[in-house]
N, C-alpha and C positions, 0 to 999 in steps of 0.2 A: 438419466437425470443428472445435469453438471449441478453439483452445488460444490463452494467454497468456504471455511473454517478457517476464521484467525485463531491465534494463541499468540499468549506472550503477554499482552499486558498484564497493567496490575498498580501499585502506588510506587513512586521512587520520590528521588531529594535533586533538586535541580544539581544538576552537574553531572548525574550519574547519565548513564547508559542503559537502554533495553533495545530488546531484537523481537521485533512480532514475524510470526512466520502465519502463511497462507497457506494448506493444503488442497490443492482442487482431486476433486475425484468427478470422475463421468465422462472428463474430457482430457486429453494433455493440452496444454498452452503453449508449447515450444513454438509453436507458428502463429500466435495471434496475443494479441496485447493483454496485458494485466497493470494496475496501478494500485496507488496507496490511496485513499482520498480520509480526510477526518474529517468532524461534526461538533459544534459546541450547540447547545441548543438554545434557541432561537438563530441559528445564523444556518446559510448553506454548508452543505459538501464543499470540501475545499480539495484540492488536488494537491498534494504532497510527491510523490515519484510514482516513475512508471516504466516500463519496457514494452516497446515493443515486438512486431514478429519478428521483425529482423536483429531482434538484441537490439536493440538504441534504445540510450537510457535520458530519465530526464526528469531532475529535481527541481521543486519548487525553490525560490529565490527564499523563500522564509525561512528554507531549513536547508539551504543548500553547505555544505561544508561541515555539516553535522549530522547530515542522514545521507545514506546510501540506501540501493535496491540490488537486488542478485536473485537469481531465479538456477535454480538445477537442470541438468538439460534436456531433462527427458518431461519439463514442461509441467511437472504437477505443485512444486514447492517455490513459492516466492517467497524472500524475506525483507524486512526491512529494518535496517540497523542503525538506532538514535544511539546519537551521542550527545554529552554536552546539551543535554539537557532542561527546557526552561519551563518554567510556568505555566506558558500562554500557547504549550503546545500538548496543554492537556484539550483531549479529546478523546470522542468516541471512532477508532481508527476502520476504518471498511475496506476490506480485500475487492478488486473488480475484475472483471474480465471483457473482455471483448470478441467479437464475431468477424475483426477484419483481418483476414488471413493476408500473412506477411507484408503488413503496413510499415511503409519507411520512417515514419514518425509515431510519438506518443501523444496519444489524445487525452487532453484534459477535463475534458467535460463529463461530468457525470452521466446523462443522454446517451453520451457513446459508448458506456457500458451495458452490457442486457443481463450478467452474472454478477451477485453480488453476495459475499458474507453477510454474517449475521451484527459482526463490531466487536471490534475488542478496547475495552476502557483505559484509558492509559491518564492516569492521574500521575502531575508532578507537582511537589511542593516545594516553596520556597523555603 
């Protein structure tokens, strides 16, 4: 059974910084994609960053310059490292994975995941 576990959120002060990590177990992911996607309720999944199999990385334009993604190489730990932190980027944060073995690109779309965490809360105040 692949299931995935975020950690990390929690409340901060715009400007500050937090690192949510991913832990997959049942599978490694070093050869198939995993992303970041967040949630405010009433709106979609929204795609944040992503890796795929081949290490290609790929940050949304909303948080680009102030979040990164990094993954360990034996495929079970993804992270994701906010900085510079605002407001409007509080959400409920979701770990995903994918089934397409060594994809040259990262897929955005929620659909194209089948593995998904549970969410981790990341409130930020002004």
């Amino acid at each position: 059974q692949v299931t995935l576990v975020e950690s990390g959120g929690g409340l901060v002060q715009a400007g500050d910084s937090l690192r949510l990590s991913c832990a997959g177990s049942g599978r490694s992911f070093n050869r198939y994609g995993m992303a970041w996607f967040r949630q405010v309720p009433g709106n979609e999944r929204e795609f944040v960053a992503g890796i795929s199999g081949r290490d290609i990385t790929r940050i949304a334009d909303s948080v680009k310059g102030r979040f990164s993604i990094s993954r360990d190489n034996g495929g079970t730990t993804m992270d994701l490292q906010m900085s510079s932190l605002k407001p409007e980027d509080t959400a409920v944060y979701y770990c995903a994975g994918d089934n397409h073995l060594h994809l040259g690109r990262v897929l955005t779309t929620p659909r194209s995941y089948v593995y998904w965490g549970q969410g981790t809360q990341v409130t930020v105040s002004s």
